[in-house]
N, CA, C and O atoms as CSV, one atom per row, in Angstrom:
chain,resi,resn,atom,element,x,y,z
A,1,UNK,N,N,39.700,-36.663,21.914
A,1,UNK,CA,C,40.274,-37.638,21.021
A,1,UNK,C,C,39.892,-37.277,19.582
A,1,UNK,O,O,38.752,-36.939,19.265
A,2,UNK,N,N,40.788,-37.359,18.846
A,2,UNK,CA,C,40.559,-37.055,17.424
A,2,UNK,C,C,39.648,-37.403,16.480
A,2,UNK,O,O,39.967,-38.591,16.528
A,3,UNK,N,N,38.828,-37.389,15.701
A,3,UNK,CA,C,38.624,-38.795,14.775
A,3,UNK,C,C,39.378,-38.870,14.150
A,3,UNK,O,O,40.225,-38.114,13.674
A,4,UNK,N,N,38.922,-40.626,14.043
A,4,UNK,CA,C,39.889,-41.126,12.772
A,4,UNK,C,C,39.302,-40.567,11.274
A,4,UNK,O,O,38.184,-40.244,10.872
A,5,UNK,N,N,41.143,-40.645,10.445
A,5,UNK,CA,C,40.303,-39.785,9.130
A,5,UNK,C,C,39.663,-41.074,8.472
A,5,UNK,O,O,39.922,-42.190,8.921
A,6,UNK,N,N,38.773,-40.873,7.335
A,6,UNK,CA,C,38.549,-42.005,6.160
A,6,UNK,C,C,39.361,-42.287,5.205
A,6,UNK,O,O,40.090,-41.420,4.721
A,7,UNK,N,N,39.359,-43.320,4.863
A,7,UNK,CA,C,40.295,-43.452,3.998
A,7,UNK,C,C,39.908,-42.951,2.726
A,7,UNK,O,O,38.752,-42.792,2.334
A,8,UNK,N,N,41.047,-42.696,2.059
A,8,UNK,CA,C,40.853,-42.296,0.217
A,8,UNK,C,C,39.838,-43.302,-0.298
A,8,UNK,O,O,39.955,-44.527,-0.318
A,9,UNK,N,N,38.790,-42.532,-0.724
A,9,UNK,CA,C,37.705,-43.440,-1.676
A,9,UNK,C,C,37.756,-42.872,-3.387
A,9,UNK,O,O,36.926,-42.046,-3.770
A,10,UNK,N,N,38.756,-43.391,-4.266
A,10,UNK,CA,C,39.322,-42.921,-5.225
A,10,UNK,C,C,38.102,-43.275,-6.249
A,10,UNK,O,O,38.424,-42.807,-7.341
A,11,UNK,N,N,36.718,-43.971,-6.341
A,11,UNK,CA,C,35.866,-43.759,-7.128
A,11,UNK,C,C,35.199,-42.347,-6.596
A,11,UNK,O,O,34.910,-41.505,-7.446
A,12,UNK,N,N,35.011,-42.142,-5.542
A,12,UNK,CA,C,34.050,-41.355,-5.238
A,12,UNK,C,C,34.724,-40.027,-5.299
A,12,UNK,O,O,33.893,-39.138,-5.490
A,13,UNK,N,N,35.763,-39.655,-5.216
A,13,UNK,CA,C,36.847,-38.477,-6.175
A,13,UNK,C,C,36.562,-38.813,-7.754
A,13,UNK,O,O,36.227,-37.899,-8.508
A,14,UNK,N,N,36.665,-39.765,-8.088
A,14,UNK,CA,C,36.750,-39.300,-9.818
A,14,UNK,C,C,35.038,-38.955,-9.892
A,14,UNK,O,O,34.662,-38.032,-10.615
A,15,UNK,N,N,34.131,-39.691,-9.163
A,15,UNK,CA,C,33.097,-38.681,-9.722
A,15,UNK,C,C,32.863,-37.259,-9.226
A,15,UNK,O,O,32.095,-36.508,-9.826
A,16,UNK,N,N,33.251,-37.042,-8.584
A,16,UNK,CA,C,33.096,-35.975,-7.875
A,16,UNK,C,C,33.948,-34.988,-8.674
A,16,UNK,O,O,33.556,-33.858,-8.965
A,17,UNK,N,N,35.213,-35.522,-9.028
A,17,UNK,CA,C,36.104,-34.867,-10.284
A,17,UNK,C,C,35.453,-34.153,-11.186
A,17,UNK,O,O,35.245,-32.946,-11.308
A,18,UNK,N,N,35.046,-35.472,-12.051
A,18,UNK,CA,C,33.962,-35.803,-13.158
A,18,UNK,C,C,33.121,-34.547,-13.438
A,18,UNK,O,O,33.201,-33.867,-14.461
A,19,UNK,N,N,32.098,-34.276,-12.132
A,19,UNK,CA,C,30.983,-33.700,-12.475
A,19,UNK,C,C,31.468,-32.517,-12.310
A,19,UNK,O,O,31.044,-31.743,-13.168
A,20,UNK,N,N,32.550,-31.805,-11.183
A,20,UNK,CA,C,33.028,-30.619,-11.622
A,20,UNK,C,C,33.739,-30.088,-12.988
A,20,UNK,O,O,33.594,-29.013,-13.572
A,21,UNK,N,N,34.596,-31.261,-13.310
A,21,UNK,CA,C,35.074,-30.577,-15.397
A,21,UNK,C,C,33.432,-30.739,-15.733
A,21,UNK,O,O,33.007,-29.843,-16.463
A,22,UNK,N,N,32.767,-31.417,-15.449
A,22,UNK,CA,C,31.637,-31.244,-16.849
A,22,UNK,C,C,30.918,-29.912,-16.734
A,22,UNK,O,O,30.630,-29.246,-17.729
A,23,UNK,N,N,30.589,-29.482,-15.281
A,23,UNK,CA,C,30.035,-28.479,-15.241
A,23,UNK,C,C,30.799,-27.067,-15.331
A,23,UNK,O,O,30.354,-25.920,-15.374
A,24,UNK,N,N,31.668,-27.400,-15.339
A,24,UNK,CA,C,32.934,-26.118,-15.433
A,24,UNK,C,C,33.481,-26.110,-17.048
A,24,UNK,O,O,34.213,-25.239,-17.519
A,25,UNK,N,N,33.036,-27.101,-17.662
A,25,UNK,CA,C,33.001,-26.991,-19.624
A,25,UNK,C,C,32.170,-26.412,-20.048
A,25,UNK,O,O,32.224,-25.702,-21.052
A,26,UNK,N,N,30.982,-26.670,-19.161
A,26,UNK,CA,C,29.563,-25.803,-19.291
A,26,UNK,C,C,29.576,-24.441,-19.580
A,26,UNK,O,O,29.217,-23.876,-20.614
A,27,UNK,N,N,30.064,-23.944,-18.479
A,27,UNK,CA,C,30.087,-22.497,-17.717
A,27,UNK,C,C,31.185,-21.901,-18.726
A,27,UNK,O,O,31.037,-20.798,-19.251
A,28,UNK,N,N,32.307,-22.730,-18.953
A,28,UNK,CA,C,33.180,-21.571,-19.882
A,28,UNK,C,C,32.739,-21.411,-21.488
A,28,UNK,O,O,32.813,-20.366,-22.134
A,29,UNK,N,N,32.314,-22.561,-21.919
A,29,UNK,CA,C,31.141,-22.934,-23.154
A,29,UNK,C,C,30.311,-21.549,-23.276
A,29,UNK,O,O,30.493,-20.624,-24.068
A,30,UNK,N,N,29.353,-21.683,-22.262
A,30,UNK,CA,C,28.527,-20.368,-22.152
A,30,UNK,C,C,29.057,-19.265,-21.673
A,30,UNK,O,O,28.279,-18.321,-21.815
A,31,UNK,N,N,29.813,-19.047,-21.286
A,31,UNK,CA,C,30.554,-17.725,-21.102
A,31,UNK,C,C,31.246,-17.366,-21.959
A,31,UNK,O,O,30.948,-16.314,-22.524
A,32,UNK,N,N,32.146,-17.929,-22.275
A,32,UNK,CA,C,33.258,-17.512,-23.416
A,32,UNK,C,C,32.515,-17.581,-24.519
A,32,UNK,O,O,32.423,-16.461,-25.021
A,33,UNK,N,N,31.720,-18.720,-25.353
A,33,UNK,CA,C,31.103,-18.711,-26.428
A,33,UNK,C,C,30.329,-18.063,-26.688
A,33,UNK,O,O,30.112,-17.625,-27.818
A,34,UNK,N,N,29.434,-17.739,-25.243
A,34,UNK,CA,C,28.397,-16.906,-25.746
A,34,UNK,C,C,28.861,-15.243,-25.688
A,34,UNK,O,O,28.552,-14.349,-26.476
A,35,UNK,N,N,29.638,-15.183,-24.571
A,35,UNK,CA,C,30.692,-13.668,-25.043
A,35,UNK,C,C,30.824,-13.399,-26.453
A,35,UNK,O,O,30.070,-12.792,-27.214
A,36,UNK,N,N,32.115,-14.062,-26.685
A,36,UNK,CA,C,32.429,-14.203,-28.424
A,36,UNK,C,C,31.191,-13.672,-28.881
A,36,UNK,O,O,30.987,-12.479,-29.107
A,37,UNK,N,N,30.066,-14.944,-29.057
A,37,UNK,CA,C,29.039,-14.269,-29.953
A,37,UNK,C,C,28.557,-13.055,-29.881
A,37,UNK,O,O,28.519,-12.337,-30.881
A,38,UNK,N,N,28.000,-12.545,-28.350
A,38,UNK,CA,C,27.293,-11.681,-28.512
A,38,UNK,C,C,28.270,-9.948,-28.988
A,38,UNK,O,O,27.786,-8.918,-29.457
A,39,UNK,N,N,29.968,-10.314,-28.556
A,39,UNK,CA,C,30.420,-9.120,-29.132
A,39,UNK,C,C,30.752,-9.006,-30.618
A,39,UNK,O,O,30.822,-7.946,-31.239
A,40,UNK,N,N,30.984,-10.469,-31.204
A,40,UNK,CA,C,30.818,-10.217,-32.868
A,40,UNK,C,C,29.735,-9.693,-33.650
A,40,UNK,O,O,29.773,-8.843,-34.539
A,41,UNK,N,N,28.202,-10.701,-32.908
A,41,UNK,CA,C,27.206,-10.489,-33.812
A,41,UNK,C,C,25.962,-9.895,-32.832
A,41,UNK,O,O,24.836,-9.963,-33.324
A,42,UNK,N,N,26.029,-9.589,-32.115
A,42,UNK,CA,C,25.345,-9.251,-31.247
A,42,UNK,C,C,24.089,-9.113,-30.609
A,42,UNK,O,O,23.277,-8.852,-31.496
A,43,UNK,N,N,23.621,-9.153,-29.684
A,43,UNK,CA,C,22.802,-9.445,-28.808
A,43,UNK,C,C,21.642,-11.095,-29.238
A,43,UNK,O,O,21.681,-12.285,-28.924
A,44,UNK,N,N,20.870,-10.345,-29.969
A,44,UNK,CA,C,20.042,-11.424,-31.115
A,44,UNK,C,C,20.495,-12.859,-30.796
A,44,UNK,O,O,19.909,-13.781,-30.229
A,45,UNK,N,N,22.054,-12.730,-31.484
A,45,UNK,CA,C,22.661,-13.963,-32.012
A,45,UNK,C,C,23.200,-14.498,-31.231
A,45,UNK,O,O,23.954,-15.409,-31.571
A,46,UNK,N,N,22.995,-14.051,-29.394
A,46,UNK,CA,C,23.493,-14.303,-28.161
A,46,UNK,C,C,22.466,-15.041,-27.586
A,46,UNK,O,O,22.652,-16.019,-26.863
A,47,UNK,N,N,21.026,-14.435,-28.001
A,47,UNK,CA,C,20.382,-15.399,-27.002
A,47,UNK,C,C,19.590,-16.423,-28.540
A,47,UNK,O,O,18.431,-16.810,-28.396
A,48,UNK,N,N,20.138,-16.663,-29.518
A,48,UNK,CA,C,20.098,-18.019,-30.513
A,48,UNK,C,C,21.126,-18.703,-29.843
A,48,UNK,O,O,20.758,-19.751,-29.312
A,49,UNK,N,N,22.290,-18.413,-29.719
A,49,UNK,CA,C,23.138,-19.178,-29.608
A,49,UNK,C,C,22.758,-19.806,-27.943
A,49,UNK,O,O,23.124,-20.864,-27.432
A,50,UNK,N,N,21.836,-18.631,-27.335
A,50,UNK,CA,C,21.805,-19.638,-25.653
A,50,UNK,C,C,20.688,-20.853,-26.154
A,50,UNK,O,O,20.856,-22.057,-25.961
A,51,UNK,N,N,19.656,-20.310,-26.756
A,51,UNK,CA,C,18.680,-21.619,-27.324
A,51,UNK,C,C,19.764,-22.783,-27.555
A,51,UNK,O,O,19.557,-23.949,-27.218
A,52,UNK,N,N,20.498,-22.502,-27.937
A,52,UNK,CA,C,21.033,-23.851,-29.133
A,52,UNK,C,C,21.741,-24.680,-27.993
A,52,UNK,O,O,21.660,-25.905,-27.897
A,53,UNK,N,N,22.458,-23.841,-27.127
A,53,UNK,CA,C,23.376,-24.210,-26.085
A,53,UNK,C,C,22.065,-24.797,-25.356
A,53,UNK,O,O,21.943,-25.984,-25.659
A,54,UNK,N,N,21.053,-24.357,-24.502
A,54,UNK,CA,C,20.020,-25.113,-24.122
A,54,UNK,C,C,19.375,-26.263,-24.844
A,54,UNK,O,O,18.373,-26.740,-24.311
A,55,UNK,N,N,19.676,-26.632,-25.651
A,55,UNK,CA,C,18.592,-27.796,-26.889
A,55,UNK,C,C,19.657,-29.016,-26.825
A,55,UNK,O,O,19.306,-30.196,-26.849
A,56,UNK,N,N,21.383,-28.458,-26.717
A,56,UNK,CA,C,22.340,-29.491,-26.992
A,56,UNK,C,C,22.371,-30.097,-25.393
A,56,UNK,O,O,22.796,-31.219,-25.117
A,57,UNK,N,N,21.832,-29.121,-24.400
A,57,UNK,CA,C,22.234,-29.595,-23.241
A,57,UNK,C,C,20.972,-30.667,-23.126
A,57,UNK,O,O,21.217,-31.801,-22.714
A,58,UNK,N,N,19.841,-30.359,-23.434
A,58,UNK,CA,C,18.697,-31.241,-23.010
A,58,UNK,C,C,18.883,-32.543,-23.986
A,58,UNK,O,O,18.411,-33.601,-23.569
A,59,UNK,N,N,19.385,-32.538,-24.962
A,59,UNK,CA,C,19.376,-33.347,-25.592
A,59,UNK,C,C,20.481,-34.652,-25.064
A,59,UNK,O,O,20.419,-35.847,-25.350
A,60,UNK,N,N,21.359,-34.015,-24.307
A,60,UNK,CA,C,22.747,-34.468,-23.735
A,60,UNK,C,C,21.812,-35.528,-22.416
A,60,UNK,O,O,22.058,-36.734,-22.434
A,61,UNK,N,N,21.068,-35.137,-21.641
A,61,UNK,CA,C,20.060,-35.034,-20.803
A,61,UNK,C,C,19.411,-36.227,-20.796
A,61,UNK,O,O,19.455,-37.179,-20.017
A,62,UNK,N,N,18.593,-35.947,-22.136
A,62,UNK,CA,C,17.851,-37.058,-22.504
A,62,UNK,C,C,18.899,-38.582,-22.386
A,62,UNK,O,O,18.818,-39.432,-21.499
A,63,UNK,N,N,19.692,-38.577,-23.366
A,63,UNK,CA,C,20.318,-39.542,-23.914
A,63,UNK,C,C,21.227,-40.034,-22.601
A,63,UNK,O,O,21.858,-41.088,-22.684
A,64,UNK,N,N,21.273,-39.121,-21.227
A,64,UNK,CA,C,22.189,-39.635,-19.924
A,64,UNK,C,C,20.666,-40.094,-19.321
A,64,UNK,O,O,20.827,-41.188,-18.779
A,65,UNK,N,N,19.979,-39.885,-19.269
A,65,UNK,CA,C,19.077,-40.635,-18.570
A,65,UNK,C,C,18.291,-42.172,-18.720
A,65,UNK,O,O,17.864,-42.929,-17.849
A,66,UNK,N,N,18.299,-42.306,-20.594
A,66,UNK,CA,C,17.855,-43.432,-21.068
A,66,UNK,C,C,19.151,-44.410,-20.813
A,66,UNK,O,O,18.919,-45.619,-20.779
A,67,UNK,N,N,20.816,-43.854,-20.590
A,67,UNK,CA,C,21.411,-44.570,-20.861
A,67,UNK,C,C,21.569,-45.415,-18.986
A,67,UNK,O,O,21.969,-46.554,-18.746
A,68,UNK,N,N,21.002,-44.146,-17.776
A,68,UNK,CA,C,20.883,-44.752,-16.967
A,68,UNK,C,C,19.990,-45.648,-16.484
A,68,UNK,O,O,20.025,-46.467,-15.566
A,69,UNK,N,N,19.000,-45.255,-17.467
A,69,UNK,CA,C,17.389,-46.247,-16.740
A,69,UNK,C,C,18.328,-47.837,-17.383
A,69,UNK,O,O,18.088,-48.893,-16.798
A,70,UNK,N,N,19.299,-47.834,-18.522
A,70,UNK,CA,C,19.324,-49.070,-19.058
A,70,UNK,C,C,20.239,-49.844,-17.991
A,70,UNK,O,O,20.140,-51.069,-17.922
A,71,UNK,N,N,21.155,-49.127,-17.133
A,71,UNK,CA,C,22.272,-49.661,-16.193
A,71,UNK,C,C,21.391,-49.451,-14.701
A,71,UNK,O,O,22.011,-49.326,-13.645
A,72,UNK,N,N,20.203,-49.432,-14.740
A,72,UNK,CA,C,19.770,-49.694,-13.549
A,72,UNK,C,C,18.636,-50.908,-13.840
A,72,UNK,O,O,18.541,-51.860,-13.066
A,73,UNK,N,N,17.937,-50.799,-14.824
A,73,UNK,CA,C,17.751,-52.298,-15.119
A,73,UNK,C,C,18.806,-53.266,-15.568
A,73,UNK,O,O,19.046,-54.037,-14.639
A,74,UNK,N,N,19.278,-53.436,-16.264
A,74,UNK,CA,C,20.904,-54.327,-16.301
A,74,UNK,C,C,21.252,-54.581,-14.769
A,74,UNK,O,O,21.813,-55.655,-14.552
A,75,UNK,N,N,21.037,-53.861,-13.807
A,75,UNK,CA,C,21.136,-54.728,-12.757
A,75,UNK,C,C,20.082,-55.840,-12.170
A,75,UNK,O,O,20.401,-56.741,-11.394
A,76,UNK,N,N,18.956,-55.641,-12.612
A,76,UNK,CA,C,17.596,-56.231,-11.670
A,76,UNK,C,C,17.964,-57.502,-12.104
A,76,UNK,O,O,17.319,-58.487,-11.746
């Protein structure tokens, strides 16, 4: 006997959406951007530009985590 399928859970697709564009903006961000850089100005200015790309991401980081601690208290 088959199983039955589940039904469409259309929040749990958009996050699931969600976190693949964000991490796939990532990846072409640092690939393509940091390409670009390192064949204009090279090497050096490839791994500044990964610092910077690392500092914007942690910083991104920070500010998703304070904004979750606030929506998990907002529930209590």
């Amino acid at each position: 006997m088959p199983k039955p399928e589940r039904p469409f859970n259309s929040r749990a697709y958009g996050g699931q959406l969600e976190r693949e564009l964000i991490l796939g903006g990532i990846i072409i961000t640092i690939v393509l951007g940091g390409g670009l850089i390192a064949f204009i100005w090279g090497g050096q200015a490839f791994f500044a530009a990964l610092a910077c790309f690392a500092l914007a991401l942690g910083v991104a980081a920070v500010i998703w985590l304070v904004l979750k601690g606030v929506e998990i208290l907002g529930r209590g």
